[in-house]
N, C-alpha and C positions, 0 to 999 in steps of 0.2 A: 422635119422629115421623120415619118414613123420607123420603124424597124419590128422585126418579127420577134415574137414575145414565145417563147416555151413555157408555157404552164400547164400543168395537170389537171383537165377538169374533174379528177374523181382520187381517191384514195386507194392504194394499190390491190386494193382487196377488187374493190369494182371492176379495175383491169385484167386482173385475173380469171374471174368470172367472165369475162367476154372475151378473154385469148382461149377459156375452156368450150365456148361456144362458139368460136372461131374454128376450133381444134375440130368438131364433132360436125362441124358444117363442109371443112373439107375433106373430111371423111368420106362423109355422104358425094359430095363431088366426084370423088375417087373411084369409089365403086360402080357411081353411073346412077343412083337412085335422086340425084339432084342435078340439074342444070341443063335439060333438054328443052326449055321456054325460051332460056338466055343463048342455046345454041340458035335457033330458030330466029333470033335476033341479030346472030351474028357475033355473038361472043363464045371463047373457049372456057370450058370447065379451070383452064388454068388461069386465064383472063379475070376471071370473076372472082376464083381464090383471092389473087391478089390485088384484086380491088377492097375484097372486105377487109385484108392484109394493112392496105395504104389506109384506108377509112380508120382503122383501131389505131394504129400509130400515129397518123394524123393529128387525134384528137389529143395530141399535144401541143399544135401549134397551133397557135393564135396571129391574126393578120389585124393589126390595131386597124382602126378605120377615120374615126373621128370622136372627139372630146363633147360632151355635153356637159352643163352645167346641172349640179344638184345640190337640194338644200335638203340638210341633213339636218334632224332636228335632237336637240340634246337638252337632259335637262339637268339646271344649273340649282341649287341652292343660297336663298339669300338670307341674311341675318336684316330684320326688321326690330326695333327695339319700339317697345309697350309699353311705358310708363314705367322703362328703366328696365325693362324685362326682353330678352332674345327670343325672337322665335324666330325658326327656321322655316323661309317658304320655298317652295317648288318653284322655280319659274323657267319657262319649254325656253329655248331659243333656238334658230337655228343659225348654223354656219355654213357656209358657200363654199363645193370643194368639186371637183371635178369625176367624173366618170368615162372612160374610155370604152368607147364601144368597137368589139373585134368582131372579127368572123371565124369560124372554126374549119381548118384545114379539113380534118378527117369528118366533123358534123355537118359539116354545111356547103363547101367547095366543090370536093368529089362526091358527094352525093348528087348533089346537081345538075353538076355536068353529065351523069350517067343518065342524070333524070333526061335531060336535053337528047341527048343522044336518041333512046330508048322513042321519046316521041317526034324525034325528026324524020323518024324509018317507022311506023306505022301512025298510020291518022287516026287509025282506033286506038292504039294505045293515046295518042294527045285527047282525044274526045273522053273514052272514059275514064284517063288517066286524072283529066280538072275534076271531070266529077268528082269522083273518087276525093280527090285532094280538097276538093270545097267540103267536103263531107265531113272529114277525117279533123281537118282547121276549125270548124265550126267544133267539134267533140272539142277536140283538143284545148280550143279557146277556153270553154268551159269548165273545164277542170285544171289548168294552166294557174299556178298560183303566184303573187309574189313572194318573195323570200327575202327580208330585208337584210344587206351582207351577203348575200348569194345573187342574187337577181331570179328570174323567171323557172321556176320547177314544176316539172308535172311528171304523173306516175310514170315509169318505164314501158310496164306493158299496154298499158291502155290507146295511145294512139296506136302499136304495130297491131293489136289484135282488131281495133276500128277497120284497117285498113285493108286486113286478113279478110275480116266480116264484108264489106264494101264490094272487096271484088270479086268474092263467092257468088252475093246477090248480081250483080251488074252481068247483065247479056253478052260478055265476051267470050274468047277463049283462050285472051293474055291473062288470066287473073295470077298469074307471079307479077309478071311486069307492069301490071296494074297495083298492088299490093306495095309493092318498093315505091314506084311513083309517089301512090298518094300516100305512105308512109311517110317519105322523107318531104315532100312538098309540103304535106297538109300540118306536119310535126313546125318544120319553120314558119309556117304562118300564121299557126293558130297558135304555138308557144311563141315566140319571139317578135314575131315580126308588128304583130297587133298588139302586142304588150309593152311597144320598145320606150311607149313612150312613157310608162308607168319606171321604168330605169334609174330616169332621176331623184326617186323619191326613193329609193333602197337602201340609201346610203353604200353602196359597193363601188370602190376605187375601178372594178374593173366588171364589164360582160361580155359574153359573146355567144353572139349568131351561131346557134349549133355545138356550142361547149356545155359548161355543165348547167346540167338542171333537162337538158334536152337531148345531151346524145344518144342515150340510154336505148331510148323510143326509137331515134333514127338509124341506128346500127343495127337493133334488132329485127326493125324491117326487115332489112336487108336480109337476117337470118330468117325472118318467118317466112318473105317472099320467097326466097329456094326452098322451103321445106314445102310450100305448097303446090310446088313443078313436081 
């Protein structure tokens, strides 16, 4: 039976920086110069604070899911003797040890479900919202890297500015809720979800679905799509 795991996906430095972008995002709420998209949806300027609220805090817990097998490869030194003489050789091995793959509460969970939301109440947000999201996954894939000890990292701004870019050009006139969409969709799929299987080869005891290496991007969404309303 799994149980919830608390771990940090970033160093406190990183959180801080996004509680100062949290801070400067409800600001803008407050005055009335952000969240008129999200009203128009059905959500409150206060509603949406504390959703990016629960998304930042979140992204401390981790929701284990299942164990995969990885072979981790390590290299051993062996003593060879020459006609009475030692050399030292290199030789790779690997060893069998496990990897636990989680989900990310504040990355991955509640981003989702808003995503859900968001395109259950307009069919143009679901239509350009995949787009959008196929777009964003495809970037993202591509510069999505492995990190061996870490798992899956790609740059921070680069998927939320893709997705900023995507829903400028795209013929609606949800482009916030089009932006958060395929922010945070096109970010888990084209970081995580296509790479998952690349996992086993990282050697990391631990990954998760919208933790580190990928929140970064998904949060930010979140902050770019309001500043685009």
């Amino acid at each position: 039976m799994y149980r919830k795991v608390v771990y940090a996906p970033h160093p406190p430095i990183y959180i801080t920086l996004l509680a100062i972008l949290f801070a400067i995002t409800v600001l803008f709420f407050f005055y009335g110069f952000i969240g008129y998209a999200f009203r128009k949806i059905g959500f409150s300027t206060m509603t949406v604070a504390l959703l990016l609220f629960a998304t930042l805090l979140g992204s401390y817990v981790n929701i284990p899911l299942f164990k995969v097998r990885s072979q981790v490869p390590i290299v051993r030194v062996k003593e060879v003797s020459f006609f009475g003489i030692l050399i030292r050789v290199p030789e790779i091995d690997e060893i069998e040890s496990y990897t636990t793959i989680a989900i990310n509460l504040g990355g991955a969970i509640i981003p989702v479900l808003v995503c859900v939301y968001f395109m259950t109440k307009d069919y143009q947000i679901l239509f350009y919202g995949l787009i959008g999201s196929c777009i964003v996954a495809f970037i993202t894939h591509l510069i999505a890297r492995p990190k061996p000890g870490v798992g899956i990292v790609t740059p921070a701004f680069i998927p939320p500015l893709t997705a900023a870019l995507v829903a400028m050009i795209l013929p609606t006139n949800q482009q916030p809720i089009i932006a958060y969409v395929s922010g945070v969709i096109g970010t888990l799929v084209g970081a995580d979800l296509t790479n998952i299987g690349k996992i086993r080869n990282l050697g990391t005891p631990y990954a998760s679905i919208g933790g580190a290496g990928t929140f970064d991007g998904i949060f930010l969404s979140g902050v770019l799509a309001v500043i685009l309303s």
